[in-house]
N, C-alpha and C positions, 0 to 999 in steps of 0.2 A: 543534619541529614538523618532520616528516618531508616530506623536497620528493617532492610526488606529480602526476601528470599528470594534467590533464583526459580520463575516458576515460569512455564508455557502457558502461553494465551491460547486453545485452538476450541475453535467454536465447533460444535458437533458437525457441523454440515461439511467441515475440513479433516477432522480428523482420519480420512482414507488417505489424504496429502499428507498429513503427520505421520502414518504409518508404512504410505510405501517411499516416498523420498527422503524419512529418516530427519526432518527437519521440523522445527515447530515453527507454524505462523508466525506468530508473536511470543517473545520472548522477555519476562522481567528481571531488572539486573540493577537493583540497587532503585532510584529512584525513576528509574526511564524502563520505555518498554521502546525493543529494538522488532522491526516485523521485517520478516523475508521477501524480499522481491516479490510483489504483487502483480499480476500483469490482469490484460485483459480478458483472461477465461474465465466466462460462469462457470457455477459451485458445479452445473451441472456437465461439465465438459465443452460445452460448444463456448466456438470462438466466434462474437460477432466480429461481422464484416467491415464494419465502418469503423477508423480511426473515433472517430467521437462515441461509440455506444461503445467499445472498448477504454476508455478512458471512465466515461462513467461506472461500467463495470468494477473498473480498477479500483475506484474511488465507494465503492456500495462494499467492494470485498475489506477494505481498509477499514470502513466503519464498522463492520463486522466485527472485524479482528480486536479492535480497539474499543467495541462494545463490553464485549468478553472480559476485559478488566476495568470497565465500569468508565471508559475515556471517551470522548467524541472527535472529532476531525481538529475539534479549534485546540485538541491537546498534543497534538503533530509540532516539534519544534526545528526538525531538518527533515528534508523530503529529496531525496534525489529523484530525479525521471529520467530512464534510457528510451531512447526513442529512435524508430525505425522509421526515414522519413523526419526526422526534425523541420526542418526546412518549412517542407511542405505542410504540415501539417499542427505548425506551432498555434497560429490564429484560434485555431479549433479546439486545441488543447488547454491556450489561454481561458477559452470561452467556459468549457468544465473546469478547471481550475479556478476560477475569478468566484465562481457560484458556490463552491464547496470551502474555501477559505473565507479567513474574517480576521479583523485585527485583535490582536498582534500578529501578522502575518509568520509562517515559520520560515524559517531560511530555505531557501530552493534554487538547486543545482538541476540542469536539464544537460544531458549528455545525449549525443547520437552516437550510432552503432550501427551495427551490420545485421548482425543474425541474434533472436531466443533459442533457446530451447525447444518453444511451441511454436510450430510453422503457421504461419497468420498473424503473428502476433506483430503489436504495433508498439507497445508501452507495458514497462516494468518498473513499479515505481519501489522505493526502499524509504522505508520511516523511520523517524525516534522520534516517540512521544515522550511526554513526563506524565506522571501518574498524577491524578488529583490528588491534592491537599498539599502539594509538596512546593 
């Protein structure tokens, strides 16, 4: 195992969510990077409306984050997704999900729930990556 330092992933366009929620996006911690519940609000505050442009979202914020330490989406190795609406709404989540993974697929947990944090919201996904070269 490679000795790696505890260090925060946060892309400049987040760094206002690092500073007022006291959290970092992404987090490294030994050979994995751990990212904070991502949902589906742009960098820019607005939440779109649709279950599907909020997933994408979720998933553009992820490779953002995962940018930042030099990773892409195929380096995701557990992904949970809380979902408001599961049910309803899996098909379509499949549909973004199917397009943004690739094999090795990472392991994926899909939980439904009640309420976020942000009112609109549809999906809060939680990653661990592994860092290249490891």
């Amino acid at each position: 195992m490679t000795d790696r330092k505890t260090r925060a992933l946060v892309p400049e366009s987040l760094a206002a969510i690092e500073r007022d929620w006291c959290m970092s996006p992404g987090l490294i911690s030994g050979d994995h990077v751990y990212l904070t519940g991502i949902t589906g609000q742009r960098i820019d505050g607005v939440i779109p409306e649709t279950p599907e442009e909020q997933y994408e979202t979720a998933f553009d914020n992820i490779a953002l984050i995962l940018a930042e330490g030099g990773m892409t989406l195929a380096d995701m190795v557990d992904v949970t997704t809380f979902h408001i609406g599961l049910q309803d709404h899996l098909d379509t989540f499949r549909k973004v999900w199917n397009a943004r993974v690739s094999p090795p697929y990472p392991a994926w947990t899909a939980v439904g729930v009640t309420e976020f944090i942000i009112p609109g919201n549809f999906i809060e996904v939680k990653v661990v990556a592994r860092l290249p070269n490891v």
